[in-house]
N, C-alpha and C positions, 0 to 999 in steps of 0.2 A: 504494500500500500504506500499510498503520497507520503512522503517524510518533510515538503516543504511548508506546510498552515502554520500560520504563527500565531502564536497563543494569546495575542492583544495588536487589536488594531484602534490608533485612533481616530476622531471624526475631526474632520480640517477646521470645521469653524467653532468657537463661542459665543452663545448667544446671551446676551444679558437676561435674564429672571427677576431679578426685583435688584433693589438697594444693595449696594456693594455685595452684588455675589452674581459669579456668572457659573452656566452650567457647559459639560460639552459630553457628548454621547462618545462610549467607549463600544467596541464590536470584543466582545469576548468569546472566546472558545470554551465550548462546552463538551464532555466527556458524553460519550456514545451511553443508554445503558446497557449493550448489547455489543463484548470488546470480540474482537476477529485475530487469530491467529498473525501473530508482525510480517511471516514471510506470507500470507494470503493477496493474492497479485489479481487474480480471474475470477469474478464472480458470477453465478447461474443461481437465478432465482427461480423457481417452480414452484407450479400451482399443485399441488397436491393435496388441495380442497374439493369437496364435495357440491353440486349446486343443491341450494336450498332449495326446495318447491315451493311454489308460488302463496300455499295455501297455508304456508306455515311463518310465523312471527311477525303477524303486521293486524292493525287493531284500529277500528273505528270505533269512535265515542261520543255519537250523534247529542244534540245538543236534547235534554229531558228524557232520554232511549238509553236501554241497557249497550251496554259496548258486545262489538260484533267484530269477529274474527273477518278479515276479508281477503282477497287474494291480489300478488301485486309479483307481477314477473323479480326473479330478483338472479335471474340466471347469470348478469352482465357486472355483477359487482365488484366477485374478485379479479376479473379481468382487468378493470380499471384500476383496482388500487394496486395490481402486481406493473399497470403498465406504468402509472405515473410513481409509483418506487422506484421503478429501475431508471427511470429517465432522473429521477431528482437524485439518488446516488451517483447516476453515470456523469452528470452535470459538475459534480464536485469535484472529480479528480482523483478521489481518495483511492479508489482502485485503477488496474492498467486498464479494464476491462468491466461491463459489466452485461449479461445477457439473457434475457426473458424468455421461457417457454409456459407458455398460457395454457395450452391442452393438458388437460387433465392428465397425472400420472396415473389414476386411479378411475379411470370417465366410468364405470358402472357399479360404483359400493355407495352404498346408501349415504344421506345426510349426514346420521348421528354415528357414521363410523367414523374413527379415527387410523388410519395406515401410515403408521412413521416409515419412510423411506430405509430400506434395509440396502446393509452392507453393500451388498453387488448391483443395487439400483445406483447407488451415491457413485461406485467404481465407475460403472458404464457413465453415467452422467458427465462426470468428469469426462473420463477419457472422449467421447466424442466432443464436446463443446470445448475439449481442452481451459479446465479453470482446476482453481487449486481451493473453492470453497461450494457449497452449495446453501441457498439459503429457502429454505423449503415451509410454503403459506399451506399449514396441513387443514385449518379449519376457517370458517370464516358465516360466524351467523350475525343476520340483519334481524334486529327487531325496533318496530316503530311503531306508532300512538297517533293518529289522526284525531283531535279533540275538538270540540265547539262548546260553547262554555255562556251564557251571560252575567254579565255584572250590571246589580239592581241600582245600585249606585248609583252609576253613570249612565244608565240604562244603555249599555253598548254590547255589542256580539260579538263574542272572541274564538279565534281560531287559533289552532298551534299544531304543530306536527314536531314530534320529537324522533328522531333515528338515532339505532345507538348499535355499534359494531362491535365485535368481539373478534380477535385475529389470535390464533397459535399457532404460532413459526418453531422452526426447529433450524441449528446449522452443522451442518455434516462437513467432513471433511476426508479425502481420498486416503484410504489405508487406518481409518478411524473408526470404532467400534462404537465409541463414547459419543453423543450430541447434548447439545444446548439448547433446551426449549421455554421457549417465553411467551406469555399472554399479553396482550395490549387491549381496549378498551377505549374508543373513541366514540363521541357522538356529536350531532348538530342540531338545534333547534330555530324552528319558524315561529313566528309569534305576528295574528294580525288583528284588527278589531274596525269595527265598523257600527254603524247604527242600526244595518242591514247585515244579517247572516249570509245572503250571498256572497257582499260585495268583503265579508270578514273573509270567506272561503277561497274568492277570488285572489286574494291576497296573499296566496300560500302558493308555494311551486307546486305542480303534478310529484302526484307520488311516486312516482318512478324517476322524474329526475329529481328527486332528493335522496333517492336511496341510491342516486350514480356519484350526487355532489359530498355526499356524505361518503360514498369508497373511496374521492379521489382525497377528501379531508386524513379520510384514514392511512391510506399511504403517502399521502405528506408527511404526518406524523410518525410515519414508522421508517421513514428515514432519515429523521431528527434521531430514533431510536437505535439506530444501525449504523453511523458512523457518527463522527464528532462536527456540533454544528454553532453558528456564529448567534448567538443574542444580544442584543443593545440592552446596555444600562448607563443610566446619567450618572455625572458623579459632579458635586455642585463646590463649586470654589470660592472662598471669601478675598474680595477683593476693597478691602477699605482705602479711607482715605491717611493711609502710610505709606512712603519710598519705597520703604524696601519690600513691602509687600505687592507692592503696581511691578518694582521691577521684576520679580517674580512671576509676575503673571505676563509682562513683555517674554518672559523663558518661555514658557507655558507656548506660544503664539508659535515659537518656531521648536519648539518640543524639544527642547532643553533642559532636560529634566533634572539633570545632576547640578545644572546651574540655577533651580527655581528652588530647587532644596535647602543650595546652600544658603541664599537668601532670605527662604524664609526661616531656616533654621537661626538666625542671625536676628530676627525676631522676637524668635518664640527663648532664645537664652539671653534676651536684655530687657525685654519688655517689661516691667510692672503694672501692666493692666490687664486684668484678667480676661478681656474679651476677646483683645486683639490674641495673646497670645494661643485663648484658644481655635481661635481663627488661624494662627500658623498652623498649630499640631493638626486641622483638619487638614490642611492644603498640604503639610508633611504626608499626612496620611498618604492623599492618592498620587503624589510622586512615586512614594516608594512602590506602593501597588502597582502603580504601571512600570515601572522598572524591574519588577516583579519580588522584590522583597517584602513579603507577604507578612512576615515579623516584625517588623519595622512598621511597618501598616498600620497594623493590627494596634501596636503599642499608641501608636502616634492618635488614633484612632478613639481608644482609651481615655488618652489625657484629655484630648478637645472633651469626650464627655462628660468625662470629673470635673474639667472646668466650666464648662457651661451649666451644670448640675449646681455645682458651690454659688455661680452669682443669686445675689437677691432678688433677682428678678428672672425669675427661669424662663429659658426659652423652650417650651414645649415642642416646636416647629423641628428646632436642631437637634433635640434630643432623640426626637421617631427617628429623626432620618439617621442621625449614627449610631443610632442601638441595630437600625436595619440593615448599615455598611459595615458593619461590624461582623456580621452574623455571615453577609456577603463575603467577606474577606476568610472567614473560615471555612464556607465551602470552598472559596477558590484555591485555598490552601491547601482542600482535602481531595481536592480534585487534581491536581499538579500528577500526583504520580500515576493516578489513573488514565490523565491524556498523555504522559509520555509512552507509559503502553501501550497503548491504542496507534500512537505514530510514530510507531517503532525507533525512539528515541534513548 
């Protein structure tokens, strides 16, 4: 797999937020929960799910009427979320290769069986696609809720349609006995209202393309699950009116980070005022984090909120958000050894 993703990207501009504090979006790398073998280069995804029958997991809940079982093609869904998996994997880079077979491994065993892919299937598999991992969609049920609803209230008529996925993957690997298998759990919900029960129902997609929009949500998400992916989080900078904290934040503009440090560190060890100085130790904080000293962080991190804790005048605002970065800063700590495995580091 790719060994080049860097584990912190950051975003070019800062945009002002309120009163002496600017913010600026970080792209962070996030660990797979599902890690791949480090020399894993070629990947073959198969369906080796059953289709559900039309007549099974989908539910109407007429509006004053008992709920009624009804039937809703659902034969096309793992198709879609095995197509747009493999396109949003292949998209990333992470592997040399990656390659879909949609036809069923198993096209005549019922629904509610499960056929984990044996030894000399995974062999063959491999050997002809030539890949060195398999990553195998063994089950895949749709259940969904078509609801109508009124509220006396507002005297309005509400619609909703709720769909909700369930995927059991397995990954195999060539001359391997042993597999890995994982559950995932995705859903999507429509919400519409009107004064008119029609015009509420009109408002809601056909049921069948939501149980397609809902497969491809779902294999979006399981490719968040299956290799390691980018997340935005803000990280908010105090920028008062002090030199040496502006000059600091002039570092900051061309990501000069060991030079914002030292600046403000040069702050936060002369200052006598409790505020500014906690205002360095925050902005010490995500220096070091994004240079990736996670301890240093973490510590600096700390002090802003002891100190903004001790003034007389507490700021509740600062203290969510660093009890929150805090919390942050340990999972990205605890996550470090897990993405250097993942990219074969």
């Amino acid at each position: 797999m790719q060994k080049s993703l860097f584990i912190l990207l950051l975003a070019l501009s800062l945009v002002s937020c309120k009163t002496a504090m600017l913010y600026t979006t970080l792209d962070i790398l996030r660990p797979a929960q599902v890690g791949f073998a480090a020399d894993a280069q070629r990947m073959l995804i198969v369906n080796n799910s059953a289709v559900q029958p039309a007549v099974v997991g989908h539910t109407t809940r007429p509006l004053f009427k008992r709920a009624e079982a009804v039937a809703v093609p659902t034969d096309s869904v793992a198709l879609f979320a095995l197509s747009v998996l493999a396109e949003e994997m292949e998209a990333t880079g992470f592997f040399e290769s990656v390659d879909v077979q949609l036809d069923p491994v198993h096209p005549d065993r019922k629904f509610d069986e499960i056929i984990p892919l044996q030894y000399a299937t995974v062999q063959q598999l491999c050997d002809s696609f030539d890949v060195d991992v398999v990553l195998s969609l063994d089950q895949m049920q749709v259940k969904d809720e078509l609801g109508e609803y009124y509220d006396e209230e507002w005297s309005l008529c509400l619609a909703a349609l709720d769909v909700r996925i369930e995927t059991l993957w397995s990954v195999h690997y060539p001359g391997e006995i042993a597999t890995t298998a994982v559950h995932f759990k995705d859903s999507l919900f429509w919400e519409s209202e009107s004064y008119s029960l029609n015009e509420a129902q009109a408002g809601l997609p056909a049921r069948q393309d939501a149980l397609i929009d809902a497969a491809l949500w779902a294999g979006q998400n399981s490719a968040k699950r299956f290799i390691p992916y980018w997340e935005q989080s803000d990280r908010y900078f105090y920028d008062p009116d002090d030199v040496q904290m502006k000059q600091g934040m002039d570092s900051v503009y061309v990501r000069n980070w060991a030079g914002a440090a030292t600046l403000w560190q040069a702050v936060y060890d002369t200052t006598d005022k409790t505020k500014l100085k906690a205002e360095a130790a925050n902005n010490l904080a995500i220096a070091y984090e994004i240079m990736g000293d996670y301890d240093r962080a973490y510590a600096y991190a700390s002090q802003a909120f002891d100190l903004f804790a001790s003034r007389a005048v507490s700021q509740a605002e600062a203290l969510l958000r660093l009890a929150n970065y805090m919390n942050e800063l340990k999972r990205r700590k605890g996550e470090i050894s897990i993405l250097n495995e993942q990219l074969g580091q």
